[in-house]
mmCIF file as Biopython writes it, N, C-alpha, C and O atoms, coordinates in Angstrom:
data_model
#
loop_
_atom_site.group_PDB
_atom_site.id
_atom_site.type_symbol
_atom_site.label_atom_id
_atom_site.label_alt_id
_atom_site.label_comp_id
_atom_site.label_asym_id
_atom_site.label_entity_id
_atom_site.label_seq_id
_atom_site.pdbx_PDB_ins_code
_atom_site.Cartn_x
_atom_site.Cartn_y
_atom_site.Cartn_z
_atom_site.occupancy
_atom_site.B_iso_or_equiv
_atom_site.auth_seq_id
_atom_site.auth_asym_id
_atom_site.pdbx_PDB_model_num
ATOM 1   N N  . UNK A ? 1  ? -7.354 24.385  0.868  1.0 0.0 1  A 1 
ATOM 2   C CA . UNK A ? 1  ? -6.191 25.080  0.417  1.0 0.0 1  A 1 
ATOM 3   C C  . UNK A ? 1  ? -5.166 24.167  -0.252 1.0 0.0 1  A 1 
ATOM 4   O O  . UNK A ? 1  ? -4.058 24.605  -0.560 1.0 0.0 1  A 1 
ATOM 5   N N  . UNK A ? 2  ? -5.571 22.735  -0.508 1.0 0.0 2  A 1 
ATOM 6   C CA . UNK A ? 2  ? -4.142 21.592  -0.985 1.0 0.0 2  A 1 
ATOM 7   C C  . UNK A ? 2  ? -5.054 21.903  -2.652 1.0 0.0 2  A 1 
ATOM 8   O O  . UNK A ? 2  ? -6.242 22.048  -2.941 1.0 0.0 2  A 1 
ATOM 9   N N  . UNK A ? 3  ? -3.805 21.900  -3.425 1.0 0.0 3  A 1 
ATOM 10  C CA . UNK A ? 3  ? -4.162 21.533  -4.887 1.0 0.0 3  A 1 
ATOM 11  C C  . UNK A ? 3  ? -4.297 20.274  -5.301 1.0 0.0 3  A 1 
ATOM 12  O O  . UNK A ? 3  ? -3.552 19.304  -5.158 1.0 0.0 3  A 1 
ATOM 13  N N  . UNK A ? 4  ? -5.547 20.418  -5.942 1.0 0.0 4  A 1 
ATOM 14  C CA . UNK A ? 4  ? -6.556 18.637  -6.414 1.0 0.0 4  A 1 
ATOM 15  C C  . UNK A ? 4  ? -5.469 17.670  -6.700 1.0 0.0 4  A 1 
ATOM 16  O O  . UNK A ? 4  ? -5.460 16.477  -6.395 1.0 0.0 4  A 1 
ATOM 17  N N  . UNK A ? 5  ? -4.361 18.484  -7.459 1.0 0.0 5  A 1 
ATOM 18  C CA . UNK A ? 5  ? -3.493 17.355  -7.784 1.0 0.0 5  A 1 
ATOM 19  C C  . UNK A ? 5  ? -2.499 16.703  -6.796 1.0 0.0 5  A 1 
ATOM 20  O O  . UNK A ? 5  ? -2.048 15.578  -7.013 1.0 0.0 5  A 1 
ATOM 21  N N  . UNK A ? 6  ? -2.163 17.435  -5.700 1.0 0.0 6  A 1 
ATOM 22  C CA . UNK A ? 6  ? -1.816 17.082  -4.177 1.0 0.0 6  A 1 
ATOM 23  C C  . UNK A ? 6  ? -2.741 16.082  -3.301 1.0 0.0 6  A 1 
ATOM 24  O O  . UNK A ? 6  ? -2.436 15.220  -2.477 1.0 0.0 6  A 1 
ATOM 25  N N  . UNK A ? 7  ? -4.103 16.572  -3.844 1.0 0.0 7  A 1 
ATOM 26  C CA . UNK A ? 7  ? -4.914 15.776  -2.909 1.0 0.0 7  A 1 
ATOM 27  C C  . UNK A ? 7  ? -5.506 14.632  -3.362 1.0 0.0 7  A 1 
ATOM 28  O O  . UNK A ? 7  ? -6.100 13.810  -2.664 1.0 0.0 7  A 1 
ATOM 29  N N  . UNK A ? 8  ? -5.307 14.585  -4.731 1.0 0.0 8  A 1 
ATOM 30  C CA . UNK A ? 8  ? -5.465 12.888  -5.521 1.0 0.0 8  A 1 
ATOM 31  C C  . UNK A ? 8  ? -4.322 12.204  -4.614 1.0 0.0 8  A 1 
ATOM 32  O O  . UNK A ? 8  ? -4.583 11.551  -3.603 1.0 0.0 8  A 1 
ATOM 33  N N  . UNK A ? 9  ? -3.021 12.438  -5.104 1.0 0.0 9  A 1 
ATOM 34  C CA . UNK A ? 9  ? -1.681 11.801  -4.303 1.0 0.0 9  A 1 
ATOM 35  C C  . UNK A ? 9  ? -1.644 11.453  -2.474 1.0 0.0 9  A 1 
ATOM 36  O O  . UNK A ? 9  ? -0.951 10.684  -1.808 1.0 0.0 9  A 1 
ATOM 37  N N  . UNK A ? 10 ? -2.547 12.255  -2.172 1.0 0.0 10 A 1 
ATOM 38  C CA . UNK A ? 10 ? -2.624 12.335  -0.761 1.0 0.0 10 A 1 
ATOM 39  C C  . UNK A ? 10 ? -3.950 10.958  -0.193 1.0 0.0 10 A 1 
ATOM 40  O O  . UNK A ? 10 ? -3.993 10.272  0.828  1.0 0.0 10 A 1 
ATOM 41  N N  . UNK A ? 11 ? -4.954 11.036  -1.518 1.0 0.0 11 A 1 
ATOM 42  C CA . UNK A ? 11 ? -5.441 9.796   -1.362 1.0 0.0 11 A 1 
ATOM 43  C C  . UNK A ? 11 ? -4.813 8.376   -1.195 1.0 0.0 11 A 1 
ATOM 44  O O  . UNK A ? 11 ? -4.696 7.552   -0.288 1.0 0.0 11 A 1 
ATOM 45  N N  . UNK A ? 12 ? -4.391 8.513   -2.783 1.0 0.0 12 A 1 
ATOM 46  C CA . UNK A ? 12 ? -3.939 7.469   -3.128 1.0 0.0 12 A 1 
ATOM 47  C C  . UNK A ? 12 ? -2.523 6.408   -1.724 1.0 0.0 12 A 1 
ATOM 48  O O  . UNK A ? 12 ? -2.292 5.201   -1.646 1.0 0.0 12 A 1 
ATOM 49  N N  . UNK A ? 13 ? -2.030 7.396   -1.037 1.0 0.0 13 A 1 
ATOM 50  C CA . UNK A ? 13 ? -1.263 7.128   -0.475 1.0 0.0 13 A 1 
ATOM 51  C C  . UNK A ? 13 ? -1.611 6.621   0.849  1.0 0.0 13 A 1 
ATOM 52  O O  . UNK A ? 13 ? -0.986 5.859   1.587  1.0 0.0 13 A 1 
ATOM 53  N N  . UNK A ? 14 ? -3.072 7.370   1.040  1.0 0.0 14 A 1 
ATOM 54  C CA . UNK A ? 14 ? -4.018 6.823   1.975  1.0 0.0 14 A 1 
ATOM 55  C C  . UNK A ? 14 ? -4.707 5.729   1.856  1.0 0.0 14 A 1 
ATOM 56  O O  . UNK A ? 14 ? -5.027 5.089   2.857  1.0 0.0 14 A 1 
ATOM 57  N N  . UNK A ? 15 ? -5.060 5.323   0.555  1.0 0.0 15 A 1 
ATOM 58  C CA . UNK A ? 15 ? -5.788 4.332   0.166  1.0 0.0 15 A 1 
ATOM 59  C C  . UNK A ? 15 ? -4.763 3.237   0.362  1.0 0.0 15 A 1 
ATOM 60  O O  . UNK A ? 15 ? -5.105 2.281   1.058  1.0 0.0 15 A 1 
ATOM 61  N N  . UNK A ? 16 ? -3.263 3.258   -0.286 1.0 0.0 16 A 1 
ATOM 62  C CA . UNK A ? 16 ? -2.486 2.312   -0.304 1.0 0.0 16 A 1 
ATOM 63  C C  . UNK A ? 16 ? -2.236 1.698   1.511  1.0 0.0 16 A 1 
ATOM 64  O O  . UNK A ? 16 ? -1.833 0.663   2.042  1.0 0.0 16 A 1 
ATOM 65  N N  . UNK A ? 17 ? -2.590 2.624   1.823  1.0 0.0 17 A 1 
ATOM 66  C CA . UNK A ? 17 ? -1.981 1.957   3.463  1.0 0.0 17 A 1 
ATOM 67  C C  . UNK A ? 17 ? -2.878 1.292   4.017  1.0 0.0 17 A 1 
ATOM 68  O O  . UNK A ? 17 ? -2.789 0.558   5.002  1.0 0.0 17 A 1 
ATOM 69  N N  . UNK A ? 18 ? -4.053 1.626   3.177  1.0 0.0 18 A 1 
ATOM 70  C CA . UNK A ? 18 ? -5.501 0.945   4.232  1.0 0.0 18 A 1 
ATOM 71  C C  . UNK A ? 18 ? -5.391 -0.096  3.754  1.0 0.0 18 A 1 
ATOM 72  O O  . UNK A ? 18 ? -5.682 -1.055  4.469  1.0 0.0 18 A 1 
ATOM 73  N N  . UNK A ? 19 ? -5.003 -0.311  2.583  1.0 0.0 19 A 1 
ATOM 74  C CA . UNK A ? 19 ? -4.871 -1.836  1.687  1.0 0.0 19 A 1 
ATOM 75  C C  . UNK A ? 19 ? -3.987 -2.995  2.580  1.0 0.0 19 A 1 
ATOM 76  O O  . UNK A ? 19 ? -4.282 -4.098  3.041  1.0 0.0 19 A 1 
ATOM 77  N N  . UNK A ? 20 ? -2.757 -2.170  2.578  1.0 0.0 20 A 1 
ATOM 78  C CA . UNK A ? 20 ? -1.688 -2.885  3.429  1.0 0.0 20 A 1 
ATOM 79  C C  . UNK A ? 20 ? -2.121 -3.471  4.542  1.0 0.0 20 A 1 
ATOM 80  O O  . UNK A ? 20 ? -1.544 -4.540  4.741  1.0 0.0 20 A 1 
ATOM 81  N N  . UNK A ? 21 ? -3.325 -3.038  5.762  1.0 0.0 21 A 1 
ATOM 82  C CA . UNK A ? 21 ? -3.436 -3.139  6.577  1.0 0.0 21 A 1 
ATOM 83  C C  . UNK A ? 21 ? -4.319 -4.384  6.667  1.0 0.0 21 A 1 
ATOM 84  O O  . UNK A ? 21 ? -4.598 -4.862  7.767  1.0 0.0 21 A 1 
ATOM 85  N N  . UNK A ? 22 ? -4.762 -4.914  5.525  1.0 0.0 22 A 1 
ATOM 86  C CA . UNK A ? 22 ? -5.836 -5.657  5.114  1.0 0.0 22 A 1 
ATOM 87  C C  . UNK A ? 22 ? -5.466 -6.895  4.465  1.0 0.0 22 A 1 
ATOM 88  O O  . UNK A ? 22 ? -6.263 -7.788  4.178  1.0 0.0 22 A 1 
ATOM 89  N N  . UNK A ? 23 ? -4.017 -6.912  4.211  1.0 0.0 23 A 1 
ATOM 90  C CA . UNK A ? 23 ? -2.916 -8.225  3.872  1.0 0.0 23 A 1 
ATOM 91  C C  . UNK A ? 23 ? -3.437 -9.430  4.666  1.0 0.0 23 A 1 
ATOM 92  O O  . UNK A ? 23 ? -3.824 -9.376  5.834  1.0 0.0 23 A 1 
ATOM 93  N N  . UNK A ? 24 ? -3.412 -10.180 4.135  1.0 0.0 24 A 1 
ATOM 94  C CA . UNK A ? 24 ? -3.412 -11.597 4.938  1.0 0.0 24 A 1 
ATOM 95  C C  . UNK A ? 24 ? -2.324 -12.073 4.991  1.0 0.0 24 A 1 
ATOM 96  O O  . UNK A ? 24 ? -2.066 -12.606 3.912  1.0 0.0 24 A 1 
ATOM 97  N N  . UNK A ? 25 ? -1.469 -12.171 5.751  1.0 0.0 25 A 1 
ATOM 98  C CA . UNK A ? 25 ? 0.346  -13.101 6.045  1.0 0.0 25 A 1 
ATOM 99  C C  . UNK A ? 25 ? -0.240 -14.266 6.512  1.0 0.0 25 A 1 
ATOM 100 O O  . UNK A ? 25 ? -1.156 -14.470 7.308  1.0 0.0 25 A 1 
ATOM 101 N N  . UNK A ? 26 ? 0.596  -15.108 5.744  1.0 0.0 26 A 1 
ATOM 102 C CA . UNK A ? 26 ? 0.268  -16.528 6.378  1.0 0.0 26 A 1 
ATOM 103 C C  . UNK A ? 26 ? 1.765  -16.959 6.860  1.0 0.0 26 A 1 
ATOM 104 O O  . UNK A ? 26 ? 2.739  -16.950 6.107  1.0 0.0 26 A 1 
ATOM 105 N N  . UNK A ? 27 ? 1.795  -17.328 8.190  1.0 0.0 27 A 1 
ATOM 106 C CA . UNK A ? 27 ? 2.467  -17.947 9.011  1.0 0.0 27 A 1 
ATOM 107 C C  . UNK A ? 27 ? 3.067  -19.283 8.212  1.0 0.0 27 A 1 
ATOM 108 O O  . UNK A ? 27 ? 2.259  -20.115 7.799  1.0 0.0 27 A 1 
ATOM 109 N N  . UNK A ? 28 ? 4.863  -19.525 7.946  1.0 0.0 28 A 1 
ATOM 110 C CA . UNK A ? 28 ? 4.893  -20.829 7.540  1.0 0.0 28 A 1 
ATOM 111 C C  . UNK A ? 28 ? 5.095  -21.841 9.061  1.0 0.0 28 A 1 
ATOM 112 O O  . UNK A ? 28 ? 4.527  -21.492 10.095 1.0 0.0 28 A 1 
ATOM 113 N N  . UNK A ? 29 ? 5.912  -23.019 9.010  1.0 0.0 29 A 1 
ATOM 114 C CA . UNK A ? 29 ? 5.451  -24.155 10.260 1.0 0.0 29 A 1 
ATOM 115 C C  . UNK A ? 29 ? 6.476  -23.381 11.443 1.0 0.0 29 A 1 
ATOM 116 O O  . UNK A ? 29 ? 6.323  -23.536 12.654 1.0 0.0 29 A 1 
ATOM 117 N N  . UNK A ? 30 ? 7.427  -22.615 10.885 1.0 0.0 30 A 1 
ATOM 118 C CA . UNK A ? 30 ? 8.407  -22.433 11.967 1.0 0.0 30 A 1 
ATOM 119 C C  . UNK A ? 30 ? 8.040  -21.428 12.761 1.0 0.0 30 A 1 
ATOM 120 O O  . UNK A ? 30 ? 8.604  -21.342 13.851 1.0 0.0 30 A 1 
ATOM 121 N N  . UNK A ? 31 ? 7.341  -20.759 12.510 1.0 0.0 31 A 1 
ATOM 122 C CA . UNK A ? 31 ? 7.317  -19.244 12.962 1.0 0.0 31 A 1 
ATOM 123 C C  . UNK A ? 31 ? 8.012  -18.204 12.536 1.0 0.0 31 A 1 
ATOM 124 O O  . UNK A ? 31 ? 7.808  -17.024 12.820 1.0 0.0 31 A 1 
ATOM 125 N N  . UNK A ? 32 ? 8.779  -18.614 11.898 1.0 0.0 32 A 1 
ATOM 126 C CA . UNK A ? 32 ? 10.128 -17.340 11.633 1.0 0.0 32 A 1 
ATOM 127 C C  . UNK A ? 32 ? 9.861  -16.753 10.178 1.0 0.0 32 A 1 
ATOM 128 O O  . UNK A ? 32 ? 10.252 -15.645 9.810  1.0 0.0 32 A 1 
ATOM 129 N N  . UNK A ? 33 ? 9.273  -17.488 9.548  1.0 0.0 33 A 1 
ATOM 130 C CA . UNK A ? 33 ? 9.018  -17.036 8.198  1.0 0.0 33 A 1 
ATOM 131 C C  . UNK A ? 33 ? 7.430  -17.225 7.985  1.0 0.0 33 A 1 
ATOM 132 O O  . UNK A ? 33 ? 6.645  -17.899 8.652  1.0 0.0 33 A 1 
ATOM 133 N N  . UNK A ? 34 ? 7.193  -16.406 6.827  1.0 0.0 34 A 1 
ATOM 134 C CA . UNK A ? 34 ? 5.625  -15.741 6.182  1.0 0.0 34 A 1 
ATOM 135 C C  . UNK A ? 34 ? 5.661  -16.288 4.711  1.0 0.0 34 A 1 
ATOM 136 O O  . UNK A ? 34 ? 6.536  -16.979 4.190  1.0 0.0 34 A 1 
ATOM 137 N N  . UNK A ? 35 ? 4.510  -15.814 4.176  1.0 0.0 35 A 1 
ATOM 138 C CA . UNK A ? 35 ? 4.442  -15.802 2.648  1.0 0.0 35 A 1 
ATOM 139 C C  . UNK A ? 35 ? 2.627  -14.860 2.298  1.0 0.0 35 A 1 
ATOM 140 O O  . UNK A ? 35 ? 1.490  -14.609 2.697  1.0 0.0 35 A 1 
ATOM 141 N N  . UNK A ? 36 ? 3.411  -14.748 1.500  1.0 0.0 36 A 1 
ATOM 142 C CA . UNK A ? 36 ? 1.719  -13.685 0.809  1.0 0.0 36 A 1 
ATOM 143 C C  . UNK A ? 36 ? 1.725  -14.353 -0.534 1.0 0.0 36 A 1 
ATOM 144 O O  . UNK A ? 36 ? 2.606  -14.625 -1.350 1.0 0.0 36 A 1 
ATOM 145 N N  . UNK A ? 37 ? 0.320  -14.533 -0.467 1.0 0.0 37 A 1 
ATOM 146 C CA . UNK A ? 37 ? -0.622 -14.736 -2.060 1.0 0.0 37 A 1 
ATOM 147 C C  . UNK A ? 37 ? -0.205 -13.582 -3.204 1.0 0.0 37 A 1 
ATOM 148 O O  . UNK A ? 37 ? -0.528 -12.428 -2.923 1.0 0.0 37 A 1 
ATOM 149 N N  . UNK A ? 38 ? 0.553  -13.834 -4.586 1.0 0.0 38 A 1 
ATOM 150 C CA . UNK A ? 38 ? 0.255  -13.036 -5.185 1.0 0.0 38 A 1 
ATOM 151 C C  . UNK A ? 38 ? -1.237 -12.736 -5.784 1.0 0.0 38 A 1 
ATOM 152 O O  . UNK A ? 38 ? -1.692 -11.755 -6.373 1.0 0.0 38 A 1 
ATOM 153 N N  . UNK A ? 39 ? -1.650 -13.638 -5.499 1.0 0.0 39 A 1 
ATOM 154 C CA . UNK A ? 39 ? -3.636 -13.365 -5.829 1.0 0.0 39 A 1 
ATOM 155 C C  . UNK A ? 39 ? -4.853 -12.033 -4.593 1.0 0.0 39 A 1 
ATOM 156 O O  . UNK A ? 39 ? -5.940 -11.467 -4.706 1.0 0.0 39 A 1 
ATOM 157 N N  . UNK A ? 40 ? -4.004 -12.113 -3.797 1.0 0.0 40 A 1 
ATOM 158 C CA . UNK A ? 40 ? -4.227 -11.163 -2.415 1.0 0.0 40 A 1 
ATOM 159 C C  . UNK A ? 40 ? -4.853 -9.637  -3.174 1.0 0.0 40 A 1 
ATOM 160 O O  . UNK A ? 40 ? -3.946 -8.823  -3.350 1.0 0.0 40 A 1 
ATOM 161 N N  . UNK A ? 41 ? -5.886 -9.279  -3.515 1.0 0.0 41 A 1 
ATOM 162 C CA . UNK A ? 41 ? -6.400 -8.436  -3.792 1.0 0.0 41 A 1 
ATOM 163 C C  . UNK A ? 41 ? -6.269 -7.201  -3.349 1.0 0.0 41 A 1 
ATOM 164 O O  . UNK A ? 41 ? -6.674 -6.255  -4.025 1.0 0.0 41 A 1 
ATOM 165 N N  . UNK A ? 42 ? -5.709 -7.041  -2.198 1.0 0.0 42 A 1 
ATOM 166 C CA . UNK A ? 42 ? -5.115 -6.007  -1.634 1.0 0.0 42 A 1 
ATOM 167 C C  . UNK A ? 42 ? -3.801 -5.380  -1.675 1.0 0.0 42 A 1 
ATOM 168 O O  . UNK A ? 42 ? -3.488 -4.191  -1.604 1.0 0.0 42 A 1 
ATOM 169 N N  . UNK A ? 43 ? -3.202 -6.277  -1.786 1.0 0.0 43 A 1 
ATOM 170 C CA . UNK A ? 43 ? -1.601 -6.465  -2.169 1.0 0.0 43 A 1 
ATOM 171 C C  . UNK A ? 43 ? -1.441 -6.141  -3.878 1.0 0.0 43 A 1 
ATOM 172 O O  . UNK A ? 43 ? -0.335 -5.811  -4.306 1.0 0.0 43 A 1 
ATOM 173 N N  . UNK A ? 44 ? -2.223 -6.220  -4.492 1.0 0.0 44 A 1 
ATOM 174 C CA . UNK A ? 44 ? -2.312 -5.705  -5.822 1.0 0.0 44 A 1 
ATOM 175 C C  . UNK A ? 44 ? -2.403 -4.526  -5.604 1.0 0.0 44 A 1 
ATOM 176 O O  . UNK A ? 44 ? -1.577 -3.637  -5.809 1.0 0.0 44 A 1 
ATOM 177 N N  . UNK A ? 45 ? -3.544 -4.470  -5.123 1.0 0.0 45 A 1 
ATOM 178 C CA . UNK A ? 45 ? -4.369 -2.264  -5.100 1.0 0.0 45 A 1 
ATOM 179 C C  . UNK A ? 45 ? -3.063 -1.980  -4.516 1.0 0.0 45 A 1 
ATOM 180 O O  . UNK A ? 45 ? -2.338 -1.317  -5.257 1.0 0.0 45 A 1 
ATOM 181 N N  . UNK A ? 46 ? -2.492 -2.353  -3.208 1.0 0.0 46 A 1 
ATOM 182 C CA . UNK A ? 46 ? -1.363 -1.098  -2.988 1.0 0.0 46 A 1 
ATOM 183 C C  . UNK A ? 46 ? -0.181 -1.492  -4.126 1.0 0.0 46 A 1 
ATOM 184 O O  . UNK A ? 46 ? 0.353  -0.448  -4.501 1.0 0.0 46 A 1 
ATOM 185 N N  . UNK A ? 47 ? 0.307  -2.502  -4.691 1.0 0.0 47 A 1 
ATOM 186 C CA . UNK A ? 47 ? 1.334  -1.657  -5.639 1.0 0.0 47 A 1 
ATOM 187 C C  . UNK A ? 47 ? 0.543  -1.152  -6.637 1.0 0.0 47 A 1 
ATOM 188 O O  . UNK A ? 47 ? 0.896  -0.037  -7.021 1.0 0.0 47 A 1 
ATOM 189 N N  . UNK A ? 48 ? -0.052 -1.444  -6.972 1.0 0.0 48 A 1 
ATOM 190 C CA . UNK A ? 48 ? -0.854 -0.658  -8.121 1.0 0.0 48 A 1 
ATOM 191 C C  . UNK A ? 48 ? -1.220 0.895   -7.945 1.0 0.0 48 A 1 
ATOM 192 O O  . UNK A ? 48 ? -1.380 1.789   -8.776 1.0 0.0 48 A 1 
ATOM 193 N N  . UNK A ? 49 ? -1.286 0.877   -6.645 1.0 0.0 49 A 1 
ATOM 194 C CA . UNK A ? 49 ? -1.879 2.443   -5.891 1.0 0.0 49 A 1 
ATOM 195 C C  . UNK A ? 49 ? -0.948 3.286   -6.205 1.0 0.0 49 A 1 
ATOM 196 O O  . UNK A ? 49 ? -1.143 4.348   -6.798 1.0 0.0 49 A 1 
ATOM 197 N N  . UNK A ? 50 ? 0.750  2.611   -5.602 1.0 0.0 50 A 1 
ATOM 198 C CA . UNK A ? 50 ? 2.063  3.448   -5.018 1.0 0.0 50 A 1 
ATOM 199 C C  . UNK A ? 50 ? 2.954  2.866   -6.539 1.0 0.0 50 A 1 
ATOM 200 O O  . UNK A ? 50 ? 4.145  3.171   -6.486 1.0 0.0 50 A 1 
ATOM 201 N N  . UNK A ? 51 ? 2.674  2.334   -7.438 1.0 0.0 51 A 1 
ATOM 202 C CA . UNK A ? 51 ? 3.100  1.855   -8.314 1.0 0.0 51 A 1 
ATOM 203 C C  . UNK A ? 51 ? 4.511  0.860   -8.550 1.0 0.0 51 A 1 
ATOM 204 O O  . UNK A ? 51 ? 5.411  0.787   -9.387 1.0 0.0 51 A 1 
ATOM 205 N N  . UNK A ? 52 ? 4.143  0.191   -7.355 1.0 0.0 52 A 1 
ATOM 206 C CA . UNK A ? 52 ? 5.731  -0.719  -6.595 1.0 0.0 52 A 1 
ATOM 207 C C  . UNK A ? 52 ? 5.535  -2.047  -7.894 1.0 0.0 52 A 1 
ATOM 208 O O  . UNK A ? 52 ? 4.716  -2.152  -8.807 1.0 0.0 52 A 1 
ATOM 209 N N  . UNK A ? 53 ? 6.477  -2.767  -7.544 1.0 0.0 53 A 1 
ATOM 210 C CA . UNK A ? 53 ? 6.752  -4.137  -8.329 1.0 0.0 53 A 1 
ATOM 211 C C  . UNK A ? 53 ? 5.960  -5.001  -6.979 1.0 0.0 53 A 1 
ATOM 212 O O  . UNK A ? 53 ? 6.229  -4.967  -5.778 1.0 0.0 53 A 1 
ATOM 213 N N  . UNK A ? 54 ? 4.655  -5.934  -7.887 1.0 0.0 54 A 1 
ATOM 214 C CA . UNK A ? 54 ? 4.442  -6.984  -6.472 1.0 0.0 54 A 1 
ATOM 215 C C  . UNK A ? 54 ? 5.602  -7.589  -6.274 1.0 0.0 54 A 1 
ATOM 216 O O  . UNK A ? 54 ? 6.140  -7.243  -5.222 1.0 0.0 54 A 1 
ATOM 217 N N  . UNK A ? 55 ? 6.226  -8.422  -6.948 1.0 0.0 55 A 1 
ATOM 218 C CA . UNK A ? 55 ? 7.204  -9.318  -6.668 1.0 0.0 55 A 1 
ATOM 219 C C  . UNK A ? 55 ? 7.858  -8.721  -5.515 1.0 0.0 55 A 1 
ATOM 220 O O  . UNK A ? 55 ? 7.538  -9.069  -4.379 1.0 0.0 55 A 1 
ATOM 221 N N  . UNK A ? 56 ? 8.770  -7.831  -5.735 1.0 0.0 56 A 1 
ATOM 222 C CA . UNK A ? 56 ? 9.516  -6.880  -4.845 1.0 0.0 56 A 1 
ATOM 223 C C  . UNK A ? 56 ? 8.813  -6.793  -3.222 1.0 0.0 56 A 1 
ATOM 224 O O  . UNK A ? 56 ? 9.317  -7.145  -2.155 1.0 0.0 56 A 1 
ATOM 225 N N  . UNK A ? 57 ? 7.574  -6.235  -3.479 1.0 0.0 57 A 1 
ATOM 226 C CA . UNK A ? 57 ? 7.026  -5.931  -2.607 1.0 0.0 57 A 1 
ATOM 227 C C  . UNK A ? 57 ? 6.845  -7.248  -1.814 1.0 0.0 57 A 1 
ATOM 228 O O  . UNK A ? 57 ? 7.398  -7.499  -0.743 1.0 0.0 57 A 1 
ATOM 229 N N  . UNK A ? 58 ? 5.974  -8.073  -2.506 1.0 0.0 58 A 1 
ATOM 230 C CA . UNK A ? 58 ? 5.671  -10.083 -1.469 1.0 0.0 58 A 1 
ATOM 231 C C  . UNK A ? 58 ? 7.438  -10.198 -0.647 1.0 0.0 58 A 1 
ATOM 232 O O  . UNK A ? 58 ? 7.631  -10.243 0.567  1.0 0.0 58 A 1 
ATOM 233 N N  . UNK A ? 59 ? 8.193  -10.216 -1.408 1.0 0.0 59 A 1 
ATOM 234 C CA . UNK A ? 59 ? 9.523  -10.461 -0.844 1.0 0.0 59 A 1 
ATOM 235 C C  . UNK A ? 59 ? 10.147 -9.577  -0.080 1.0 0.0 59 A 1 
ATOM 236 O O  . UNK A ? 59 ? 10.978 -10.085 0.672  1.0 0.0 59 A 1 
ATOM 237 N N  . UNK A ? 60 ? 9.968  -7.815  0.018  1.0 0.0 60 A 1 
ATOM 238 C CA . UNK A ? 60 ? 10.193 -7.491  1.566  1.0 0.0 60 A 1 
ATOM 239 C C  . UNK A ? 60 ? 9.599  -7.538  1.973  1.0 0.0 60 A 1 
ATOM 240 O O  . UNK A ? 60 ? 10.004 -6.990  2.999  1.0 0.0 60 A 1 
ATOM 241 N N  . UNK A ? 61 ? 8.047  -7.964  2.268  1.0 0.0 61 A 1 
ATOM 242 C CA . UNK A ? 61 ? 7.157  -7.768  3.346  1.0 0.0 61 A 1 
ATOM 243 C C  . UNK A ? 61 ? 7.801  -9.063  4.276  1.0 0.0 61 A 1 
ATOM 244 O O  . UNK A ? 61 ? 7.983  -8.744  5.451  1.0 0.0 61 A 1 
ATOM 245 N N  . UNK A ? 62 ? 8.123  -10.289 3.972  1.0 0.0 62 A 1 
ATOM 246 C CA . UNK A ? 62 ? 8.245  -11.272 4.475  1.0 0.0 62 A 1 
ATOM 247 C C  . UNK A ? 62 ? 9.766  -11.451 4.574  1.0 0.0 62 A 1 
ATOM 248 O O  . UNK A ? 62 ? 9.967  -12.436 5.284  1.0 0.0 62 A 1 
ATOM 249 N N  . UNK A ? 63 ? 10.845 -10.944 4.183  1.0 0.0 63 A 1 
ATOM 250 C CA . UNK A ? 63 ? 12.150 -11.156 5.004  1.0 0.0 63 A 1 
ATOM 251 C C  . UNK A ? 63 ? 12.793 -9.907  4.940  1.0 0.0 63 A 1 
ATOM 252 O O  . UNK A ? 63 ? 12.870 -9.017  4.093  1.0 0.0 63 A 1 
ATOM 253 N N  . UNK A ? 64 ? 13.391 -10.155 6.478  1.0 0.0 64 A 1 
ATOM 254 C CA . UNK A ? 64 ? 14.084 -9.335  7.236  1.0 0.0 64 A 1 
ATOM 255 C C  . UNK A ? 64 ? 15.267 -9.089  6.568  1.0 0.0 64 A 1 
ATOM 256 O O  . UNK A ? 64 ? 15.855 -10.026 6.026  1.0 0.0 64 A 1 
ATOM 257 N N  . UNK A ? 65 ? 15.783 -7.752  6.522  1.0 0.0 65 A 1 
ATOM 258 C CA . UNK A ? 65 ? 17.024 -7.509  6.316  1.0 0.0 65 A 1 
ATOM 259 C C  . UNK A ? 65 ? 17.878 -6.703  7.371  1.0 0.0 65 A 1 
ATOM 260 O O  . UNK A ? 65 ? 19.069 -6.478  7.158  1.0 0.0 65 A 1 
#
């Protein structure tokens, strides 16, 4: 009963999260801070999925506001 064009979007939004979940964070020496690969193949597919800015995205995943 969802229209195809609901249920493309309903993928895609699904797909983007499975991506996310699949990030590699790398720990820097302190503990308190991270960093992500912009090469991270996964981290591409989800902005690419949800159509975010990587930049944007590498930089809130890793600090707190």
């Amino acid at each position: 009963g969802v229209k195809e064009s609901h249920q493309m979007t309903i993928f895609r939004i699904i797909a983007a999260i499975l991506h996310l979940g699949n990030l590699e964070i790398q720990a820097e020496r302190d503990g308190e801070t991270c960093s992500l690969s912009s090469e991270d193949e996964h981290l591409n597919n989800f902005c690419g999925l949800l159509g975010i800015e990587l930049s944007q995205m590498q930089h809130w995943l890793c600090h707190r506001k």
